[in-house]
N, C-alpha and C positions, 0 to 999 in steps of 0.2 A: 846342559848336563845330561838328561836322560836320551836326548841325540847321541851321544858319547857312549854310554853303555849300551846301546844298542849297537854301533858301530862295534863295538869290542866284541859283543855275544856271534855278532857276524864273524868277525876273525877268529874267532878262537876255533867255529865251528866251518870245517873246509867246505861241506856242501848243505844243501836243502834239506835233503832226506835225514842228513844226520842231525840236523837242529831240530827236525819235526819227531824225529823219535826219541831224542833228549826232553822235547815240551810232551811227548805224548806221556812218558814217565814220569815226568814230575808231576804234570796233572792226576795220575792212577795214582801217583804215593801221594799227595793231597787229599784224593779222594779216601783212601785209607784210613787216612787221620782225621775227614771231619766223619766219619763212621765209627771209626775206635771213641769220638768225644761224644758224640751221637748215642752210642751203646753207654757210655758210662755217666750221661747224664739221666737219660732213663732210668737206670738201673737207682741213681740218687733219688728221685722221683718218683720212685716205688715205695722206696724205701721211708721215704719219708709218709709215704700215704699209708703206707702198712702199720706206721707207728700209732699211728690216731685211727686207726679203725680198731673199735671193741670185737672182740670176741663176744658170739654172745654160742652159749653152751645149749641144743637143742635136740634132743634124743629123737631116735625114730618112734612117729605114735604119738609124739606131744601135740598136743593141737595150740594153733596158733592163728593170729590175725595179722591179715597184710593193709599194709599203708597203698592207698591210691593216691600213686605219684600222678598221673596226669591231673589229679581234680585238687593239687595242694595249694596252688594259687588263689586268690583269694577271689577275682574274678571265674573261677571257674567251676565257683560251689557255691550253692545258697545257703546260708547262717546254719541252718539243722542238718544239713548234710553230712551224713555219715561220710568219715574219711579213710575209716577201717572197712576190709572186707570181710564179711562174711568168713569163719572160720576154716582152717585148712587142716590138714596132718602133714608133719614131716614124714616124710618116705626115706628118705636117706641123704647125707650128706654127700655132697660133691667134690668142688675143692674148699680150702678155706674159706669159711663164713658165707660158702652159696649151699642153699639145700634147695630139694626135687621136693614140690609138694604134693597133697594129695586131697583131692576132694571129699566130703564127705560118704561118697557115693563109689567112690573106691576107685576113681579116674585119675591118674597123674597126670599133672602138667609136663608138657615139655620142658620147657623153660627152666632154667634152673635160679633162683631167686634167693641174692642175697640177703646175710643175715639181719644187717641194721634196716630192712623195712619191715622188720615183724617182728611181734611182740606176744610172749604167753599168752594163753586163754586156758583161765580158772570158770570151771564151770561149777556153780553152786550143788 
């Protein structure tokens, strides 16, 4: 059977060149389509992460403490180990729930550092 359809796709198509530029198309419009599925699962994908991430509301000036993601494993911190840094200042917000911090020393970081690793600091 698939001897057959190939014997067909031969005759239909008089030479070489015009069968290789008929596959060359259909592969670009393939490619088209797994990019348009591509792009709109993404875009679901977002969307779904954007749902579950909190907003957390942080003015420039507030001071705040950051979570040290490398040492949250539990092999990578001894029992008393502080897992907060040292406090910071928000400098400004960036995009959505990433803000620019600022040292207490008046230095900004580069980096611009999402909101769900930091947390108020109420200083007594």
């Amino acid at each position: 059977m698939p001897v057959a359809k190939i014997l067909q796709g031969y005759e239909e198509e008089p030479n070489s060149l015009t069968r290789r530029i008929n596959k060359s198309v259909k592969s670009q419009e393939r490619r088209g389509q797994v990019t348009q599925s591509l792009i709109k699962f993404q875009e679901k994908m977002k969307s779904l992460f954007d749902n579950k991430v909190k907003d957390k509301s942080f003015q420039p000036g507030d001071l705040v403490l950051k979570w040290d993601v490398r040492r949250e494993d539990k092999s990578r911190h001894g029992e008393f180990y502080p897992l907060w840094f040292v406090h910071f200042k928000i400098d400004e917000e960036n995009v959505k729930n990433t803000f620019l911090l600022e040292n207490l020393d008046g230095e900004v970081l580069e980096l611009s550092i999402n909101g769900q690793i930091l947390k108020l600091y109420f200083q007594h």
